[in-house]
N, C-alpha and C positions, 0 to 999 in steps of 0.2 A: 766670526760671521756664522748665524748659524738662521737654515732657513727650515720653520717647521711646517709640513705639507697638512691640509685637514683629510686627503686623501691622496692618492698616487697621481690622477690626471692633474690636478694642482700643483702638482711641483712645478711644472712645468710655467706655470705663469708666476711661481717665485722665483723660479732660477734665471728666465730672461731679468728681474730685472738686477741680479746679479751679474748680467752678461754687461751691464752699461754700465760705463766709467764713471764712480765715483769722485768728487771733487772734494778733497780733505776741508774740514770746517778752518775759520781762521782759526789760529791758534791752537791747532792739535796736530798731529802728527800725519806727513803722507802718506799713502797707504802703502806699504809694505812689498815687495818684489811675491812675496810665498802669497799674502792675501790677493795681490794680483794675476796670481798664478791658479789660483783657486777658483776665481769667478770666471778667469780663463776656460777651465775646466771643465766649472759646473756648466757655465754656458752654449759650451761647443755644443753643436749640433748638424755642423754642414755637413760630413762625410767621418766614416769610420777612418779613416786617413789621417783627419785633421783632429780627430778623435786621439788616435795615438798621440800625435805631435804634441798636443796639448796634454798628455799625462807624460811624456819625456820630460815636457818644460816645468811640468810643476814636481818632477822627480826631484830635480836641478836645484830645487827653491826646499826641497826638503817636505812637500807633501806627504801623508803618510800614505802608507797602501792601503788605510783602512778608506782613507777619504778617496782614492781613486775610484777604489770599489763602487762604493756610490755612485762618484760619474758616470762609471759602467754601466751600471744598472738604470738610472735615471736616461738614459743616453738612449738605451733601449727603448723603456717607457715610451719614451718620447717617440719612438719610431714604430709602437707596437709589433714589436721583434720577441712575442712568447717565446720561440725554440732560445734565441738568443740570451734571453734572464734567464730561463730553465738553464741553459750550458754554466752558468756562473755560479750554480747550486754548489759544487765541491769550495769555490772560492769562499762563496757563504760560509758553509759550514765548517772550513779549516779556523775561520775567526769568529766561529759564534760564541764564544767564551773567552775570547780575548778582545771579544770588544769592549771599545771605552768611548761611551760618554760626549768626553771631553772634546775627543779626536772628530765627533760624527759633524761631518755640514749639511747635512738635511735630517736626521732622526732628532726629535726633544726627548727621546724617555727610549732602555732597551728595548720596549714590548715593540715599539716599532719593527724596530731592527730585527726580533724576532718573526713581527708577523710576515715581514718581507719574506726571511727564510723560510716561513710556512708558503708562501704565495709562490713563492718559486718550486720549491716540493709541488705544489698544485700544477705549476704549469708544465713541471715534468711529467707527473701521472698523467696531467690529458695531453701529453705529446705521444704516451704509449699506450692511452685510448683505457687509462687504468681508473674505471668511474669512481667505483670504491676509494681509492685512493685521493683520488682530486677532491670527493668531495669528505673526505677525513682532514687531509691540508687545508683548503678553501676558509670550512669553517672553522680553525686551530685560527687562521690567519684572521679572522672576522673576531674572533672574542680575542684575540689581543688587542687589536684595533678597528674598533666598529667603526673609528670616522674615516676609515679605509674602504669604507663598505662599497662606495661605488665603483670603483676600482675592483672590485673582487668579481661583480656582479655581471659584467658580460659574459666572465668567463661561462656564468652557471647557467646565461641566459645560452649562450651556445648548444652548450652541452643537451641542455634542453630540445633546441631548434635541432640539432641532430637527429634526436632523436625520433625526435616526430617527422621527419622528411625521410628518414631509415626504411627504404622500400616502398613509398608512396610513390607513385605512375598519375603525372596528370593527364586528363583527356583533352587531348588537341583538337577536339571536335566541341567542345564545351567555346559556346558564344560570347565577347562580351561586344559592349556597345563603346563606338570610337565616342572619346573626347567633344569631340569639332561634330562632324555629319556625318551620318550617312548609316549603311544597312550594318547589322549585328557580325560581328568577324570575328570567326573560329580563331585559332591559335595556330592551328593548320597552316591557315592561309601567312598567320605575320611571320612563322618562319620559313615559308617556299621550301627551297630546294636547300636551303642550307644545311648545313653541319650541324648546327644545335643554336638555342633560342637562351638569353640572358633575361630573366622577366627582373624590373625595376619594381618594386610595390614602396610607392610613394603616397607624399599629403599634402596639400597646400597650406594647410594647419602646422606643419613642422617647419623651426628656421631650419633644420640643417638639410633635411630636402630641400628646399628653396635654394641656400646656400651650393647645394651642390650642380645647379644647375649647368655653372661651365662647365663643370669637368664630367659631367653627363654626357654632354655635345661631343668631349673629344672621345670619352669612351663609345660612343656609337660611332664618331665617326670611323675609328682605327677598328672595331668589330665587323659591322658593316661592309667594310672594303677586304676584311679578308673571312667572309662565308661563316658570319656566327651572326645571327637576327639578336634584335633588340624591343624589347615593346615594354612600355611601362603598365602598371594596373594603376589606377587611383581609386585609394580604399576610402575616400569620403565622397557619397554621392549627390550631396543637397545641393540646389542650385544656385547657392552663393560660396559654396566651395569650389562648381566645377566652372565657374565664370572667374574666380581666382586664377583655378590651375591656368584655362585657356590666356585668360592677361598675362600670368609668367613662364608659359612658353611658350607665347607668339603664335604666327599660322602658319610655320615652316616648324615645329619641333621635331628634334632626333627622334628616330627608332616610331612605332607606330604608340598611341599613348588610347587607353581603356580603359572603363570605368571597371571594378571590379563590381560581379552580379549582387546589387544588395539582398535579394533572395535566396541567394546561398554562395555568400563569398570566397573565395578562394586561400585569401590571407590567412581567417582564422583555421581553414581545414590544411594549412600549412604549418601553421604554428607560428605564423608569422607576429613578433611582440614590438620592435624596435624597426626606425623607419628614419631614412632607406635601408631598406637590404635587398640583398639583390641572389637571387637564386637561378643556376644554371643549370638548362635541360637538355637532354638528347633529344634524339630525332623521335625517340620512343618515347618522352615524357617524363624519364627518370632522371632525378636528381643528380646531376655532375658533384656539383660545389655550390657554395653558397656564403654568403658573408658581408661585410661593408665594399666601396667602392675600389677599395685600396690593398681589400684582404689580401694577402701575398697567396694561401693554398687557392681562391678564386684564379686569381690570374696565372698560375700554375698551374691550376687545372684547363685553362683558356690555352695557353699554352701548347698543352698537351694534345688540344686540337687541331689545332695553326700553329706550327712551331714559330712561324713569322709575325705571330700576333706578340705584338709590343704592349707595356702598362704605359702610358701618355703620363707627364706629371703630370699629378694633380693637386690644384691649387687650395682646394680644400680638406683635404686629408695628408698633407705631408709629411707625418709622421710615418704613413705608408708607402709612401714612395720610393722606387728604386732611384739610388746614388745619390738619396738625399744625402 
């Protein structure tokens, strides 16, 4: 059984349907205790627990460690656990030369397998903040396998978006115009007296903002109730965009929602590229954190404000979610 990925986020929709029971053809053979131990494997994704249990069981069946490793790795993918693939770096590299082929359940050809190792070299330089280095890996990792490229490319887009957020101070006196009605409202005023302010920069143009709508709801609501403000920007301001946004979120929507200024938007003097993201402010305007809904350093550094402040699963990102 061997599944070939055209990039890293894909695996993931090969491997589910390695996770569903095959039914042997008439006349051929049933499927094997070690290949059902393997889809076991490959498939697991509820919890690092069951994670384990399923590399015991497929120990048992005679798996190799080369194909564990994978799961490992893949397991992560799935949960976008950077620090976590970067820790598997030494594993890589003890089998970069004794890899086979033969053994792999998700690589078709070794460049793969190499680019992986370069992709994890990347994602340890940017866990030590080492640019040079990430982007020496990144792109080693990209000309062994280009049809990996999308998978390579948040990293660079991050790294980027840092960069430009690196000592930027928004002014909280800077107006935008609400969604729905009414007079032009400072930034000031949507986060009161609270601790710090989560700005949403969403689109009605985008499925996965749209997609992300419930789990918006619960993130404002758990923010909210424990003193960190919520406001969304929407960066498209034509009026069959903003007659969208208002149909898909209602006349009650979380957090306060703002058109971003089209005369001098905020987004792009953010760096803002990929959408939703979501960037968090102090009281003073500077940049906390910033990332997807699910980002783990975001809700660490959320955290770090409210230690009572919880990550809500969410239904949309659950590769990021705690105790998935």
């Amino acid at each position: 059984m061997r599944f070939t990925p055209s990039f890293l986020p894909l695996i993931l929709t090969a491997l589910a349907a390695a996770a569903e029971p095959k039914q042997a053809a008439p006349g051929t053979p049933e499927i094997s205790p070690k290949e059902a131990a393997i889809e076991h494997l490959l498939g697991e994704r509820s919890s690092p627990e069951a994670l384990e249990a399923a590399i015991a069981g497929a120990r048992k069946h005679g798996v190799t460690d080369q194909a564990i490793l994978e799961a490992r790795f893949i397991f992560h993918v799935d949960r976008n656990e950077d620090a976590k693939i970067a820790a598997l770096l030494p594993q890589f590299l003890e089998r970069k030369d004794s890899f086979r082929i033969a053994e792999s359940e998700i690589f078709a050809t070794r460049d793969e397998w190499l680019a992986v190792i370069e992709y994890a070299k990347a994602l340890d330089a940017l866990g030590k903040k080492d640019k040079a280095g990430f982007k020496t890996h990144i792109t080693e990792a990209f000309w062994l396998s280009p049809k990996q490229g999308s998978a390579f490319a948040p990293h660079i887009e991050r790294m980027r978006l840092e960069e430009s957020l690196a000592g930027m101070k928004v002014d909280f006196t800077e107006t935008f115009v609400p969604v729905a009605t009414g007079d032009p409202m400072p930034l000031s005023k949507a986060i009161g007296e609270r601790k710090a302010i989560l700005l949403q920069f969403w689109s009605p143009l985008s499925a996965e903002c749209e997609a992300l709508l419930p789990d918006f709801a619960k993130i404002t609501e758990e923010l909210t109730s424990k003193d960190v403000a919520v406001a969304t920007l929407v960066m498209d301001h034509s009026p069959s965009a903003l007659a969208d946004t208002r149909s898909m979120i209602g006349a009650e929507p979380p957090g306060a929602w703002l058109i971003d200024d089209p005369r001098d938007p905020l987004s792009p003097r953010m760096g803002i590229r990929s959408l939703p993201t979501f960037v968090l402010l102090s009281r003073e305007g500077r940049v906390i954190s910033f990332g997807s809904a699910g980002e783990q350093e975001l809700w660490a550094a959320l955290t770090r404000i409210n230690p009572s402040i919880s990550q809500p699963q969410l239904d949309s990102t659950r590769g990021n979610d705690p105790g998935e």
